[in-house]
N, CA and C atoms as an extended XYZ file, in Angstrom:
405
Properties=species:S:1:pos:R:3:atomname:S:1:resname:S:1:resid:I:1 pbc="F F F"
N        13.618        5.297       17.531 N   UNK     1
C        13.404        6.020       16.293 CA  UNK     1
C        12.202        6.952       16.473 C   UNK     1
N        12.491        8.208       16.003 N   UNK     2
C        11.250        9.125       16.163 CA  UNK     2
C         9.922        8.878       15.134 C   UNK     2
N         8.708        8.729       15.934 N   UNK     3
C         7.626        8.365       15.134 CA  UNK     3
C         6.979        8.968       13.793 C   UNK     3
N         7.845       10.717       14.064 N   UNK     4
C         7.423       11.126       12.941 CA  UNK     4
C         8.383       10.788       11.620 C   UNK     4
N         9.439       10.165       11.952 N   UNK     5
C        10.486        9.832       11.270 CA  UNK     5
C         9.616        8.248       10.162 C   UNK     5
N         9.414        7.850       11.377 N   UNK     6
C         8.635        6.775       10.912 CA  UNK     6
C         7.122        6.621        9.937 C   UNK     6
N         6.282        7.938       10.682 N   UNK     7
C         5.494        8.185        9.359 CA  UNK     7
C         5.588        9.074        8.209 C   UNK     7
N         7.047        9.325        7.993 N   UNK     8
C         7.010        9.729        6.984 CA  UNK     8
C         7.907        8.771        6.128 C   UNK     8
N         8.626        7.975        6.288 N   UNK     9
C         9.354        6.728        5.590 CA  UNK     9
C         8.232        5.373        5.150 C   UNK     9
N         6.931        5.913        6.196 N   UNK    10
C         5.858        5.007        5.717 CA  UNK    10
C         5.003        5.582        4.539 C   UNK    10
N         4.540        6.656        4.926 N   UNK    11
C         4.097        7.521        3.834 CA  UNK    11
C         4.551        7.282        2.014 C   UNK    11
N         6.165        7.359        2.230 N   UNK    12
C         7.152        7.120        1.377 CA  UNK    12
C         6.596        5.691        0.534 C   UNK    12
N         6.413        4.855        1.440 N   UNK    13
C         7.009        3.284        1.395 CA  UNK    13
C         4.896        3.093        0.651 C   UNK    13
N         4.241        4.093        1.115 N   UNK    14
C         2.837        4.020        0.756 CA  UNK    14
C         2.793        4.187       -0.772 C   UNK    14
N         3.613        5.289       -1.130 N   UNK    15
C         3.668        5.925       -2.453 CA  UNK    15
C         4.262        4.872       -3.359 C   UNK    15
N         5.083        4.169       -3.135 N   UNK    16
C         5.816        3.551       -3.711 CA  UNK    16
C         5.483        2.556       -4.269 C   UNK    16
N         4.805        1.551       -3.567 N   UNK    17
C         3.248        0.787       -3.576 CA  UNK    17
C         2.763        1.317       -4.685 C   UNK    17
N         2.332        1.993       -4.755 N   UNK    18
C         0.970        2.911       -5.516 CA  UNK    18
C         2.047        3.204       -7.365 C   UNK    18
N         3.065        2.799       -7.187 N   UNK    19
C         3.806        3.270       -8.350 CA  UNK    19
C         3.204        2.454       -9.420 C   UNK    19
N         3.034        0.875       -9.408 N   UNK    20
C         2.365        0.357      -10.786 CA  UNK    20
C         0.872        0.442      -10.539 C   UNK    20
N         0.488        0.886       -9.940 N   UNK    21
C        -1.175        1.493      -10.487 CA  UNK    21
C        -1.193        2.689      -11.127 C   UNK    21
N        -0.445        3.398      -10.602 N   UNK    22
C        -0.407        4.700      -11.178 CA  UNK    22
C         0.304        4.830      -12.488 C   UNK    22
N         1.007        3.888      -12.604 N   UNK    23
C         1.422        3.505      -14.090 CA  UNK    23
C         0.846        3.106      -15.039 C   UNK    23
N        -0.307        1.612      -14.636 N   UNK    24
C        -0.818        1.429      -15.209 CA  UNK    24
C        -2.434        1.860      -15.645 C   UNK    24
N        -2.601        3.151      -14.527 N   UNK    25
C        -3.705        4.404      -15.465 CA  UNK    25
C        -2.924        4.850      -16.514 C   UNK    25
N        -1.779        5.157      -16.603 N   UNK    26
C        -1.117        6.413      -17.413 CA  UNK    26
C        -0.489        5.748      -18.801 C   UNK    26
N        -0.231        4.085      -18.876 N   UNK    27
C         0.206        3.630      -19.800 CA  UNK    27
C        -0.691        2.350      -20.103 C   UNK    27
N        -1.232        2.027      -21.089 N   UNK    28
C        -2.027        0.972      -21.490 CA  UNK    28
C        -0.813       -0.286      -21.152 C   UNK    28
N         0.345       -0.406      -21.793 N   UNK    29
C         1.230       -1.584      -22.012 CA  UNK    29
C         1.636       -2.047      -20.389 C   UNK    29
N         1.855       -0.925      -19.330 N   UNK    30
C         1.528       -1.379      -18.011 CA  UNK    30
C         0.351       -1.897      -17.814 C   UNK    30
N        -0.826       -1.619      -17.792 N   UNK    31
C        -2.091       -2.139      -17.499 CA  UNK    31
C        -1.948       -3.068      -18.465 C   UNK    31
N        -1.530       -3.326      -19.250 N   UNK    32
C        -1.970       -5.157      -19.943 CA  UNK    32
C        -0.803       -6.169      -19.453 C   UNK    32
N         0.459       -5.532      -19.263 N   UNK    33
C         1.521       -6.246      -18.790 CA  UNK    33
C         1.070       -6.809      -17.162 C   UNK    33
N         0.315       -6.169      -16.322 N   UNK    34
C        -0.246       -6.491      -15.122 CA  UNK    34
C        -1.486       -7.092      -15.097 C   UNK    34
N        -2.296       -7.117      -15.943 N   UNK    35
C        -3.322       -7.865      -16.396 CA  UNK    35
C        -2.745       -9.444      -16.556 C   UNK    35
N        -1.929       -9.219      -17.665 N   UNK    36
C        -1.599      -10.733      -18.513 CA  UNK    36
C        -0.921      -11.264      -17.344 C   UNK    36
N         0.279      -10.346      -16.604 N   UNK    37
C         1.059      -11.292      -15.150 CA  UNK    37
C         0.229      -12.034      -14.253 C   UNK    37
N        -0.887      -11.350      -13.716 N   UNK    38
C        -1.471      -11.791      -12.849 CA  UNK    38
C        -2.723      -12.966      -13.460 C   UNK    38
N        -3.323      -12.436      -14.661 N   UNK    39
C        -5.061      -13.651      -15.240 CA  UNK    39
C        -4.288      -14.252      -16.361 C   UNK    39
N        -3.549      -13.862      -17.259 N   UNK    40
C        -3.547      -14.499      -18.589 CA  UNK    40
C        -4.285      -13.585      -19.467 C   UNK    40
N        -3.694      -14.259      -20.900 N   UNK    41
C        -4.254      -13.526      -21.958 CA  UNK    41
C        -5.440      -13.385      -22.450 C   UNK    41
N        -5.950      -14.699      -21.731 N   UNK    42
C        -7.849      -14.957      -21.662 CA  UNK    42
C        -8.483      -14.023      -21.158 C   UNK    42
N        -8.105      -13.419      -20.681 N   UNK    43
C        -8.995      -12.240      -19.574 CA  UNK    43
C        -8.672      -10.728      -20.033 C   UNK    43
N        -7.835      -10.616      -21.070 N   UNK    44
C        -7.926       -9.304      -21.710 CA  UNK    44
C        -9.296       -8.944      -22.597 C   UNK    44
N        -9.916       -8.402      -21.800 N   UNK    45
C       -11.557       -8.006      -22.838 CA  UNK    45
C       -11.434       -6.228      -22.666 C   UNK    45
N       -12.378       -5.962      -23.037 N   UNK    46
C       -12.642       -4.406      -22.520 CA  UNK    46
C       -13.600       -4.185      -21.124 C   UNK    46
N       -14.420       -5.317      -20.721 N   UNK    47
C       -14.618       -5.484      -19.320 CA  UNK    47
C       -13.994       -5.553      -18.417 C   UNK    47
N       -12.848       -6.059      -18.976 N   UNK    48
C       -11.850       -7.079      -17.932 CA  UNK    48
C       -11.037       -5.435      -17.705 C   UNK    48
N       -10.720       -4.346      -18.955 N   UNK    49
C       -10.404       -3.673      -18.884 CA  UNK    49
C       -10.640       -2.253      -18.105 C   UNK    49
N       -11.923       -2.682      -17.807 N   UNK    50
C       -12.841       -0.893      -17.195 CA  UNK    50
C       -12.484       -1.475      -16.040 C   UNK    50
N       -12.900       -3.250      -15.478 N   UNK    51
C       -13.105       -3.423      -14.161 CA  UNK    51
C       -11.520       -3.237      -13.946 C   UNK    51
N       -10.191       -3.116      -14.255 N   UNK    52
C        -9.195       -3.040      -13.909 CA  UNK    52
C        -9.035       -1.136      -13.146 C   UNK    52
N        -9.341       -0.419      -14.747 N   UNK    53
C        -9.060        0.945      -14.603 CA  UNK    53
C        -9.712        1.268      -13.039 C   UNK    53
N       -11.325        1.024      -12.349 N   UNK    54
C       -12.028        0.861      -11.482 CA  UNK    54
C       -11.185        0.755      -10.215 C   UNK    54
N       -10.576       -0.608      -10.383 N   UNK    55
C       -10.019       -0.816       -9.279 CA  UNK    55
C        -8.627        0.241       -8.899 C   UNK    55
N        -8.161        0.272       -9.915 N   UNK    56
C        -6.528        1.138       -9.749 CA  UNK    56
C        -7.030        2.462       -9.474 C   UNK    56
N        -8.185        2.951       -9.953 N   UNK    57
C        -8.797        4.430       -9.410 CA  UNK    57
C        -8.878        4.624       -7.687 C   UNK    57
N        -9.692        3.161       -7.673 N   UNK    58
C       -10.312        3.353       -5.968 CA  UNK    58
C        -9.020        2.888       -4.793 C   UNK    58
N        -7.715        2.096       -5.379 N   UNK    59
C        -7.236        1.871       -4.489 CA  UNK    59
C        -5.833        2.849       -5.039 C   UNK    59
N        -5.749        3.707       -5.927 N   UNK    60
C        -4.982        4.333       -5.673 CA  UNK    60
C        -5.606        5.412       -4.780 C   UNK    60
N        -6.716        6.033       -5.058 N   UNK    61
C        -7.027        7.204       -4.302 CA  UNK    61
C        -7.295        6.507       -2.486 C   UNK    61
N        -7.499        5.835       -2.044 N   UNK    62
C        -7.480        5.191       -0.992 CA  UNK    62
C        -5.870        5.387       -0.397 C   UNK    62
N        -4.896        4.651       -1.524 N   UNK    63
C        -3.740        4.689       -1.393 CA  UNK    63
C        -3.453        6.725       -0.811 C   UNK    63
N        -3.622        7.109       -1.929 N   UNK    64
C        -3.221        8.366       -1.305 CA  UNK    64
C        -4.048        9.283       -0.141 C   UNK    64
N        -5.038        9.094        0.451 N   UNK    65
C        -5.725        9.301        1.164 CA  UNK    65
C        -4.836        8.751        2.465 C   UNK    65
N        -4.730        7.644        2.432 N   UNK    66
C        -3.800        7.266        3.615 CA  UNK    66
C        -2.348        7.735        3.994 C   UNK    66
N        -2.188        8.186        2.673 N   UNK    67
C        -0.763        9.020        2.812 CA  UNK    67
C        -0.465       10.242        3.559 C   UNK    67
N        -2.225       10.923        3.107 N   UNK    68
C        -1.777       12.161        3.516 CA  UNK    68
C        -2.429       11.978        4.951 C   UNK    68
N        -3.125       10.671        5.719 N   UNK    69
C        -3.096       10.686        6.774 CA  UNK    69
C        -1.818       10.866        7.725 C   UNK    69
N        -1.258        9.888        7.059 N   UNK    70
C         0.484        9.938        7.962 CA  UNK    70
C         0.743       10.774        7.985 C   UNK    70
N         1.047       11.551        7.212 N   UNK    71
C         1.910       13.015        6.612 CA  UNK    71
C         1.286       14.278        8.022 C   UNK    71
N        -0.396       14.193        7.787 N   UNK    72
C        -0.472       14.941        8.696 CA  UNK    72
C        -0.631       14.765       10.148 C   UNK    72
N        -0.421       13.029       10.451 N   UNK    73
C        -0.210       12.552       11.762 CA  UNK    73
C         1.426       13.501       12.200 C   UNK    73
N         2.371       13.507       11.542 N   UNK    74
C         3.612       14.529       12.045 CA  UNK    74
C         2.882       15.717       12.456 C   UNK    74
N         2.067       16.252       12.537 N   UNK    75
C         2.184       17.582       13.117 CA  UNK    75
C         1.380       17.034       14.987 C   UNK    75
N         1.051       15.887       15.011 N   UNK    76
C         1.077       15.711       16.491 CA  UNK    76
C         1.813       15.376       17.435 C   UNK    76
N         1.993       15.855       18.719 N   UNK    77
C         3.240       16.529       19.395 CA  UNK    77
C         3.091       15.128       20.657 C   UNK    77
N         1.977       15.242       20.997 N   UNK    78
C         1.768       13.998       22.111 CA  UNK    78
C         2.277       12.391       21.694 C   UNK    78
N         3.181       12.159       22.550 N   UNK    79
C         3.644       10.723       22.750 CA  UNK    79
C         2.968        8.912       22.403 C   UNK    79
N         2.255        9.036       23.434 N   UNK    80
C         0.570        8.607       23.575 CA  UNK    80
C        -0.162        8.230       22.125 C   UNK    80
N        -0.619        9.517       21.996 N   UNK    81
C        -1.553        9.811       20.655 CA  UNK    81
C        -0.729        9.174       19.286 C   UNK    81
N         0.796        9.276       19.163 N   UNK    82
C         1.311        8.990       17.581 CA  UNK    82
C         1.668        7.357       18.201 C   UNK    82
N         2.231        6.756       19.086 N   UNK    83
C         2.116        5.729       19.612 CA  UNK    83
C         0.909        4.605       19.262 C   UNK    83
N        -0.250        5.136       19.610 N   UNK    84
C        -1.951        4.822       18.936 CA  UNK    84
C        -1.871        4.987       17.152 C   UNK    84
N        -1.749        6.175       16.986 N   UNK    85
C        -1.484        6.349       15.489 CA  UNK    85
C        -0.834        5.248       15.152 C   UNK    85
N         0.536        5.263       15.534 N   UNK    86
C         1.290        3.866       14.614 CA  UNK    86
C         0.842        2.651       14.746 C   UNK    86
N        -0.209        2.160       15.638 N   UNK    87
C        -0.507        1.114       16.047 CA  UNK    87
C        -1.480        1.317       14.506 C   UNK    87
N        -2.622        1.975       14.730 N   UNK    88
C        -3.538        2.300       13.851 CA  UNK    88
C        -3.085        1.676       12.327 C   UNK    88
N        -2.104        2.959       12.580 N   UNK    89
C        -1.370        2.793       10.751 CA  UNK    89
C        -1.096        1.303       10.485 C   UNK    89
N        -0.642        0.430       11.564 N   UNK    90
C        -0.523       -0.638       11.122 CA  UNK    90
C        -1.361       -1.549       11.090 C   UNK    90
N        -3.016       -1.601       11.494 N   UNK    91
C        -3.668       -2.379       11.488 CA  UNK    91
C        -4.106       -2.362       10.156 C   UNK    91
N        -4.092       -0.963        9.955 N   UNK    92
C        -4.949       -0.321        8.471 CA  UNK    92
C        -3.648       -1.630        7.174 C   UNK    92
N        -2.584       -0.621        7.353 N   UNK    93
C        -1.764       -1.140        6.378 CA  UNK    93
C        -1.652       -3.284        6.362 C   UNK    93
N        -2.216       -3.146        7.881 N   UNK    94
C        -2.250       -4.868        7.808 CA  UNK    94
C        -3.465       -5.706        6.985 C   UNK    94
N        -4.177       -4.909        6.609 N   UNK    95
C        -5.495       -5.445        6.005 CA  UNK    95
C        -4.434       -5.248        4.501 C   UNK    95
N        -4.233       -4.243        4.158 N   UNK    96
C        -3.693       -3.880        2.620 CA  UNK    96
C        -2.812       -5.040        2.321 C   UNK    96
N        -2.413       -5.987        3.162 N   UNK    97
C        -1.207       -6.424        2.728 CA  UNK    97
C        -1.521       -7.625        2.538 C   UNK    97
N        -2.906       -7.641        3.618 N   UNK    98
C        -3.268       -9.274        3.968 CA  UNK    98
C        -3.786      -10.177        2.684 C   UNK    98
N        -4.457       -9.534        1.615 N   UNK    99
C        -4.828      -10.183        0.426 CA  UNK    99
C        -3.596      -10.561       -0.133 C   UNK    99
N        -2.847       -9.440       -0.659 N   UNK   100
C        -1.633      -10.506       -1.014 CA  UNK   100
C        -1.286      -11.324       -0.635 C   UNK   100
N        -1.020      -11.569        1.301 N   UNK   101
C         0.058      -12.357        1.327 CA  UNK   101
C        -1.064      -13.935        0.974 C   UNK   101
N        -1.980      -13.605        1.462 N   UNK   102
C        -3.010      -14.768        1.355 CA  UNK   102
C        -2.652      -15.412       -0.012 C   UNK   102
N        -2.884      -14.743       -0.093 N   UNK   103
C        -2.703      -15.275       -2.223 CA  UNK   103
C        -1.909      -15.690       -2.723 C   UNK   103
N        -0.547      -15.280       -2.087 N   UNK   104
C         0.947      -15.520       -2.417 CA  UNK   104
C         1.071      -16.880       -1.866 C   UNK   104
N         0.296      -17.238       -0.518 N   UNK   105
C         0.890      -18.595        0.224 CA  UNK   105
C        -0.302      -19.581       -0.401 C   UNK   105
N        -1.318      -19.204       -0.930 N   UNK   106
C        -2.191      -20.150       -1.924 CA  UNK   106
C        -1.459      -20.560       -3.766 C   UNK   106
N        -1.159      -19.171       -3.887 N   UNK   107
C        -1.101      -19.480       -5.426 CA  UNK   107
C        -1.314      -19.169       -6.406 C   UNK   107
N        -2.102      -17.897       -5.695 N   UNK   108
C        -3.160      -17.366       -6.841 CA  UNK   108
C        -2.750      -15.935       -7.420 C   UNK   108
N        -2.959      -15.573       -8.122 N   UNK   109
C        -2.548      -14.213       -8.550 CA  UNK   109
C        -2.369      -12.972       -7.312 C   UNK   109
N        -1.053      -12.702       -7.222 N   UNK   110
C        -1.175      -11.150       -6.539 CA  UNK   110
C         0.004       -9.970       -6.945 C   UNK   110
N        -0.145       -9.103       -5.873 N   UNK   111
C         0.988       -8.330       -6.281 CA  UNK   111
C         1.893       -8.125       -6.678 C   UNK   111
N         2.722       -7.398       -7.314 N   UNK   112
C         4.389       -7.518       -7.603 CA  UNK   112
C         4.980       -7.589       -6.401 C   UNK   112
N         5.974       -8.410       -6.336 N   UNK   113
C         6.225       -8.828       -5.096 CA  UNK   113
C         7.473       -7.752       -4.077 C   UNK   113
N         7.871       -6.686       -5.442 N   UNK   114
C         8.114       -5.585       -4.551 CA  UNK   114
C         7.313       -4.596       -3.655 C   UNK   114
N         5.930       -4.842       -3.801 N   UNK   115
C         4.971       -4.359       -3.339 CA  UNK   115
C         4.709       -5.291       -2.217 C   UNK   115
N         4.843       -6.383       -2.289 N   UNK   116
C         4.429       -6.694       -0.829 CA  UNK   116
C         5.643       -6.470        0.127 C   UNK   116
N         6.817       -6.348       -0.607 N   UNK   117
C         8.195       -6.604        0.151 CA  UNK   117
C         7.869       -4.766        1.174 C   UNK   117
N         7.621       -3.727        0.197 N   UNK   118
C         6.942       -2.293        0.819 CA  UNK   118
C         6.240       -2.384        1.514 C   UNK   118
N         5.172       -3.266        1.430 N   UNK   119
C         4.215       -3.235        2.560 CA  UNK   119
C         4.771       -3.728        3.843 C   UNK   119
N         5.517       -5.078        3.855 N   UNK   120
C         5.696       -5.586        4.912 CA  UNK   120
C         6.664       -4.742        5.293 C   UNK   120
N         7.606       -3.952        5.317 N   UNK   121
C         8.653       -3.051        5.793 CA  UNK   121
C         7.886       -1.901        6.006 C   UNK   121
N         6.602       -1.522        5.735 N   UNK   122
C         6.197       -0.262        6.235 CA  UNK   122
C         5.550       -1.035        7.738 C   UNK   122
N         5.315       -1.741        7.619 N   UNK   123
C         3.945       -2.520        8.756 CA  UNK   123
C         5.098       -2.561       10.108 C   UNK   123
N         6.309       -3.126        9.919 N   UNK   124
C         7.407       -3.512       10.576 CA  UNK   124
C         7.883       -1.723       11.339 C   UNK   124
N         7.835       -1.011       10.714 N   UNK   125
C         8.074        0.369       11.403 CA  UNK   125
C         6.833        0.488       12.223 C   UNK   125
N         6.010        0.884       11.463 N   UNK   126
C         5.045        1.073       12.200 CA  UNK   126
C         4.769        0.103       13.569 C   UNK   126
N         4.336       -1.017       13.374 N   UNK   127
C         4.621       -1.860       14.463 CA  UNK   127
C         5.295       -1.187       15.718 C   UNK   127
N         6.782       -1.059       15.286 N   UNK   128
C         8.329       -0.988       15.822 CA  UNK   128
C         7.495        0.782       16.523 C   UNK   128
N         7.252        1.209       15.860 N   UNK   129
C         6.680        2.683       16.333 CA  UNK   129
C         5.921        3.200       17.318 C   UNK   129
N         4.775        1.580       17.499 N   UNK   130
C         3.974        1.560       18.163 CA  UNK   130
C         4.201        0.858       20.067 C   UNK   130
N         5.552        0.555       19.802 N   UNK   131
C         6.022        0.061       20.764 CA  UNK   131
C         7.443        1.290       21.071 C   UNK   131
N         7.650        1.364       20.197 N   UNK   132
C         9.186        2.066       21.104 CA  UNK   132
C         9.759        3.809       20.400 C   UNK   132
N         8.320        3.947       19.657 N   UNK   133
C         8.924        5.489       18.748 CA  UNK   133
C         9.131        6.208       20.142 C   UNK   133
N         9.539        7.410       19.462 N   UNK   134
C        10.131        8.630       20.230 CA  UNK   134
C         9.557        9.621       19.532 C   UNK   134
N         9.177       10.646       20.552 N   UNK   135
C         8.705       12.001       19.967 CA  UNK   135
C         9.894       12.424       19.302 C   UNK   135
């Protein structure tokens, strides 16, 4: 599979991720519906509320920052170099994923679990990229 094929289905698979944060800046009833899923109704304050908005700011813009890394990893032509890249992409994306899964095999509050299901299928290309892409 060609690597740039691959960072851009990751890119994709990045955005996609990023869909209920970006929802829940833009709609209050998302941000309380993801609040209440993950803490309970105890933890709806207006603290509880800024420190939410906070977080969905810094890891969406993170989120898209990494996007447009991939995006402009396609314009490199060397073998080698996007080979490293995908390795890269996946160490990066392996930290993003790693709190969830941690959490998921404890118990404790995490992601929507279509979000981790994205993550782990972007990590799996990439991986797969880093071993056998094609210019």
């Amino acid at each position: 599979m060609k690597l740039k094929t691959i960072f851009w289905l990751s890119a994709v698979l990045m955005l996609l991720q990023l869909l209920p944060l970006f929802g829940a800046m833009i709609s209050e009833d998302i941000k309380t519906m993801l609040i209440v899923d993950a803490f309970g109704y105890e933890t709806l304050s207006e603290d509880a509320m800024t420190i939410f908005d906070t977080f969905a700011l810094v890891l969406g813009c993170v989120g898209l920052g990494f996007f447009f890394l991939m995006v402009g990893a396609t314009s490199i032509l060397d073998l080698d170099a996007l080979k490293r890249l995908s390795f890269l992409f996946f160490v990066v994306m392996g930290f993003f994923a790693l709190p969830d899964l941690v959490n998921a095999f404890s118990g404790k509050p995490t992601a929507p679990l279509p979000v981790i299901i994205l993550n782990l299928v972007a990590l799996g290309l990439l991986y797969y990229g880093s071993k056998k892409g094609t210019v």
